[in-house]
C-alpha positions as CSV (number, residue, x, y, z in Angstrom):
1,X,0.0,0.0,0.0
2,X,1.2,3.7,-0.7
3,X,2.4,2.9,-3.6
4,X,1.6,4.9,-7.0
5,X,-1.8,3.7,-8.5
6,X,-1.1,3.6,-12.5
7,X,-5.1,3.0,-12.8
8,X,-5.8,5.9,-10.7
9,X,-3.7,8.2,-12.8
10,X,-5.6,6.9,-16.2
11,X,-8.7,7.2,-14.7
12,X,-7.8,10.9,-13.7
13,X,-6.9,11.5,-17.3
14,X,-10.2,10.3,-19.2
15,X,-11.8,12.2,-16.8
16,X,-9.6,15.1,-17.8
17,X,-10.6,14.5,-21.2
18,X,-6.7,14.3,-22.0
19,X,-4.9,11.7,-24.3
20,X,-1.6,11.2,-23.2
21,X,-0.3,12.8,-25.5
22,X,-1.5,15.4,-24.0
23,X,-0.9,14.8,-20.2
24,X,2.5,14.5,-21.5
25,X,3.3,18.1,-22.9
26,X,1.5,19.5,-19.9
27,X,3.2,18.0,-17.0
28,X,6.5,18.0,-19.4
29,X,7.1,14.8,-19.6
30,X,9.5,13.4,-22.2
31,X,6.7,11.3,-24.4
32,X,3.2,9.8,-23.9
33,X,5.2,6.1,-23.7
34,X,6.4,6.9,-20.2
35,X,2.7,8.5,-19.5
36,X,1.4,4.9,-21.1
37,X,4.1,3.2,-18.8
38,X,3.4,4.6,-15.7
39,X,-0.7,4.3,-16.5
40,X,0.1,0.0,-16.8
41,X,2.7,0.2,-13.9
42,X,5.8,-0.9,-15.5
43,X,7.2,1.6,-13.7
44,X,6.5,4.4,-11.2
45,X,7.4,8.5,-12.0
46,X,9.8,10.2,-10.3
47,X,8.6,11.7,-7.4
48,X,9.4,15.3,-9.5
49,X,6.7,14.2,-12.0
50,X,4.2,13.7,-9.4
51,X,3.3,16.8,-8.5
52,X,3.7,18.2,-12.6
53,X,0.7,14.9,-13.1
54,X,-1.6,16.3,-10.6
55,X,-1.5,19.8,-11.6
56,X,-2.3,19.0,-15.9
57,X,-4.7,16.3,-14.0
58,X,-6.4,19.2,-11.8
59,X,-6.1,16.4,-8.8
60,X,-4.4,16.5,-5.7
61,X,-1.1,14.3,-6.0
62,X,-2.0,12.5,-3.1
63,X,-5.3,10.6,-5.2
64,X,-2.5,9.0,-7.9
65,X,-1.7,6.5,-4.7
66,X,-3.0,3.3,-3.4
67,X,-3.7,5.0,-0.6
68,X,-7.0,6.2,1.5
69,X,-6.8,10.0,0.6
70,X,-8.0,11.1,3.9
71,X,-5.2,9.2,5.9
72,X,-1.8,8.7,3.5
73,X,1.3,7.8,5.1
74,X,4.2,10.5,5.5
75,X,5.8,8.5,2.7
76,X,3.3,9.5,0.1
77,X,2.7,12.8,1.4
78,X,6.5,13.7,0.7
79,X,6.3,12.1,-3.0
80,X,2.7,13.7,-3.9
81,X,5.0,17.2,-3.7
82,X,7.8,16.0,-5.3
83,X,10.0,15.4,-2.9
84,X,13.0,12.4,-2.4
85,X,13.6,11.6,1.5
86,X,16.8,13.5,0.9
87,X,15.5,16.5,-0.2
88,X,13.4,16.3,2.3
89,X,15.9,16.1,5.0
90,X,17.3,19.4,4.2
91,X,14.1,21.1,3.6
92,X,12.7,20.1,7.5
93,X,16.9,20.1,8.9
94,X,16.5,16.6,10.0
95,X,18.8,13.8,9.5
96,X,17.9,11.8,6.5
97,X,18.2,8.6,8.6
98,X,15.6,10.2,11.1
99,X,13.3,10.8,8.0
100,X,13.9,7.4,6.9
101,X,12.5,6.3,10.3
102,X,9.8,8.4,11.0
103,X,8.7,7.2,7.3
104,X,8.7,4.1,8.3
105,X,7.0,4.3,11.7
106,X,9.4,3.8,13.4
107,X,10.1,7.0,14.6
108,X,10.3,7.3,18.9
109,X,9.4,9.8,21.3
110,X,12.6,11.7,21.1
111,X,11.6,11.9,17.5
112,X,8.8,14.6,18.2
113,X,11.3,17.8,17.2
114,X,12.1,16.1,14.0
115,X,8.5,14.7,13.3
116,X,7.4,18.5,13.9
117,X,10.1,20.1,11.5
118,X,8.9,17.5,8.7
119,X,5.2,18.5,9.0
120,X,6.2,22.0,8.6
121,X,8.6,21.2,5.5
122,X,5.8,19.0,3.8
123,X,2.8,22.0,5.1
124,X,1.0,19.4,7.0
125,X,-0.1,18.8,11.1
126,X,1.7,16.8,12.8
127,X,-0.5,14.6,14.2
C-alpha cells in the first residue's frame, strides 16, 4: 500500500478528457510512452513528476496512490510534492536517517522535534 496507482492516474486523465499525449506536454514529460508506462505500472514517476501529473490532471497528488486520501502515510505525502527523503531532510533540517524512520514508523518519542520540522517542511499537522 502507498504505492503509485497507475489506474488511478488513467482514470484521472479520461476524466480530464486528456490523451496522453497530451498529459504529457503539460506536465513536461519526455513522451506519452512513459505516461502509457506509468498508466500499466511498468514503472512508477519520479517523485518530481508527481506533483507536474496532478496539476495537468487538476487532482491532488495525493489521489495518484493506493492510498485512502483522507489518511496517507508521510511516505506519500512527501512524494505527492515531489519530494525524495533527501530533499526532504534538508528542507525540514533533520537527518535523513531520522526521515527514513519516521517514514517508516518507526520513529520514537525523542523523534517529536524532527516529526514537527517534517510536517512544517511537507505544510501538514503533525499529528
Amino acid at each position: 500500500m502507498g504505492h503509485f496507482s497507475g489506474d488511478r492516474l488513467r482514470q484521472a486523465r479520461l476524466a480530464a478528457g486528456l490523451t496522453r499525449e497530451d498529459l504529457a506536454q503539460r506536465a513536461g514529460v519526455r513522451s506519452a510512452d512513459r505516461i502509457r508506462d506509468w498508466e500499466r505500472g511498468a514503472h512508477a514517476p519520479q517523485a518530481r513528476y508527481v506533483p507536474r501529473l496532478a496539476a495537468a490532471l487538476g487532482v491532488d497528488s495525493v489521489v495518484l496512490y493506493d492510498v485512502d486520501p483522507a489518511r496517507p502515510p508521510l511516505r506519500v505525502l512527501r512524494l505527492a510534492r515531489g519530494l525524495s527523503l533527501q530533499q526532504l531532510a534538508e528542507l525540514a533540517g533533520v537527518p535523513i536517517m531520522t526521515c527514513q524512520r519516521i517514514e517508516q514508523g518507526r520513529g520514537h518519542r525523542h523523534d517529536l522535534t524532527a516529526l514537527n520540522r517534517i510536517s512544517r517542511a511537507l505544510g501538514i499537522p503533525a499529528s
